[in-house]
BAMI-122475 format. One line per 4 residues: number of its first residue (from 1); for each residue x, y negated, z negated of N, C-alpha, C. Coordinates in steps of 0.001 Angstrom, whole numbers, m for minus. Each point is the difference from the previous one (the first is absolute). Layout:
// BAMI-122475
NUM	X:Y:Z:X:Y:Z:X:Y:Z ~ ... .
***
This chain:
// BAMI-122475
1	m15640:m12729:m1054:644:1295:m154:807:265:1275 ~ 1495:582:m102:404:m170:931:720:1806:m63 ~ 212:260:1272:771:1530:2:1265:5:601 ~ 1051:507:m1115:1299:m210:320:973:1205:439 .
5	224:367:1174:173:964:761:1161:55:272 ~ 511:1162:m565:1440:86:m590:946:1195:1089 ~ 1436:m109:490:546:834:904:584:928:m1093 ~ 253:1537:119:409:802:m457:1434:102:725 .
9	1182:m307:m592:1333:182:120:425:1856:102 ~ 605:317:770:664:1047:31:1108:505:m68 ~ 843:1192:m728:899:183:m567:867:1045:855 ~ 1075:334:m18:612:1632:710:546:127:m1039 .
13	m14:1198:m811:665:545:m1093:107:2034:567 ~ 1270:m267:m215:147:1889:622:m381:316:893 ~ 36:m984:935:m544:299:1344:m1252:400:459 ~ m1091:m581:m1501:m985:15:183:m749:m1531:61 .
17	m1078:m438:1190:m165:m1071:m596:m1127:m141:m1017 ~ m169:m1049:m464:m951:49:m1568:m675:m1241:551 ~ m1146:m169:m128:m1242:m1233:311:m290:m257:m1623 ~ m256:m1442:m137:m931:m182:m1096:m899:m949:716 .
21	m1646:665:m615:m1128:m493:269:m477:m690:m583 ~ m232:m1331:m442:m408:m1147:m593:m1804:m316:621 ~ m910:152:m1033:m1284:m837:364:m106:m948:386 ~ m706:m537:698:m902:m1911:m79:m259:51:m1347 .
25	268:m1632:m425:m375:m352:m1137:m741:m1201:137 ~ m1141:180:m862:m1316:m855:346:350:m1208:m1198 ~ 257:m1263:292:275:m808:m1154:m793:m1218:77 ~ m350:m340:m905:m831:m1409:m311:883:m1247:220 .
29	m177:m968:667:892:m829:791:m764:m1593:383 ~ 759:m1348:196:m1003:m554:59:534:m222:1730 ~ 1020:676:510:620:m136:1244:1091:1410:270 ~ 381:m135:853:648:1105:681:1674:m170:m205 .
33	59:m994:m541:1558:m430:m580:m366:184:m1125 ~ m866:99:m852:m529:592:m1815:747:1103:324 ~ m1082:722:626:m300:1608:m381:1368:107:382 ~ 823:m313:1238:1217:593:422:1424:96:m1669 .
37	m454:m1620:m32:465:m221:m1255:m20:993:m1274 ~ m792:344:m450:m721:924:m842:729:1562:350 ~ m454:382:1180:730:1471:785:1423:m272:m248 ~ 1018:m845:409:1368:m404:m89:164:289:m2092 .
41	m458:m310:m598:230:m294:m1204:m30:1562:m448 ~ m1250:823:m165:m255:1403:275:1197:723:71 ~ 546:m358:1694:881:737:905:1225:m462:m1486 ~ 371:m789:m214:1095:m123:m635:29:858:m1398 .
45	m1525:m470:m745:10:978:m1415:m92:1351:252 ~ 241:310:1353:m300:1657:243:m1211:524:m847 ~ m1093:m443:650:m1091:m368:m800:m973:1131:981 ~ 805:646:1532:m1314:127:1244:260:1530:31 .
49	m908:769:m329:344:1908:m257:315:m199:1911 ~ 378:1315:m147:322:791:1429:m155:1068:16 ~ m297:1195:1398:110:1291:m127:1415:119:1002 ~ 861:1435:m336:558:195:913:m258:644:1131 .
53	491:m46:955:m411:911:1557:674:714:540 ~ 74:1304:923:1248:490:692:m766:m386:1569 ~ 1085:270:965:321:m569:1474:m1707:198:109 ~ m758:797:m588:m1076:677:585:m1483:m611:m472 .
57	411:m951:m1291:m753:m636:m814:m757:528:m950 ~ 724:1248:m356:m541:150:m702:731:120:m1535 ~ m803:m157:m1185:440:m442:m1748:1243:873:293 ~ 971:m191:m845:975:569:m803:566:m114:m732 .
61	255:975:m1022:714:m741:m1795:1787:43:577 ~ 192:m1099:375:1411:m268:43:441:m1007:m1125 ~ 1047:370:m558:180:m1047:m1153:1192:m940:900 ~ m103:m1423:m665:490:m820:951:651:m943:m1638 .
65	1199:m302:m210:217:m664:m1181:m932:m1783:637 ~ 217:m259:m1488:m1227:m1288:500:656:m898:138 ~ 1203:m378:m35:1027:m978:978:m55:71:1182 ~ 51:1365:763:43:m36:1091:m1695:m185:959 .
69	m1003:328:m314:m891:m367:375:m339:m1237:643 ~ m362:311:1133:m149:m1473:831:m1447:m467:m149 ~ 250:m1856:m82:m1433:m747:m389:m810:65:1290 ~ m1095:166:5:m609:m105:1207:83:m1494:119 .
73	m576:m454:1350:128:m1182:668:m1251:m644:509 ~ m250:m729:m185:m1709:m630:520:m438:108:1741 ~ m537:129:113:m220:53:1612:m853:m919:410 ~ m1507:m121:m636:m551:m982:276:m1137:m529:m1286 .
77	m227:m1129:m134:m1298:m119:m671:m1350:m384:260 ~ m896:633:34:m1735:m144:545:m953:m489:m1106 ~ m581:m522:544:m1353:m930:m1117:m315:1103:555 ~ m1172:799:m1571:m1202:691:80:m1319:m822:m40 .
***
């Protein structure tokens, strides 16, 4: 089992900036190039929920069309 620890990309829209917060995702793996593998595939089917954030971190219902939404990015992967 491996945990795949994902960077939250950030946005400036109206001169506000916008965070999206992406979980660790805990995936069954037989290596750390699997699971990364696996997370990458995810990341592409836009498969990984998010919350949004303001500067302050905290939720906000900002609507964001879903083209423009940025994929989060892997940061690292850890054997559990």
């Amino acid at each position: 089992m491996f945990e795949v620890q994902l960077t939250a990309p950030q946005i400036e829209s109206d001169g506000m900036t916008v965070m999206f917060w992406y979980s660790d995702i805990e995936i069954n793996a037989k290596s750390k190039i699997a699971a990364r593998k696996k997370v990458e595939k995810m990341i592409k089917n836009q498969e990984i929920d998010y919350d949004i954030l303001d500067e302050d971190g905290n939720e906000i219902d900002f609507q964001i069309p879903n083209d423009e939404v940025p994929d989060p990015e892997i940061d690292q992967v850890v054997k559990l």
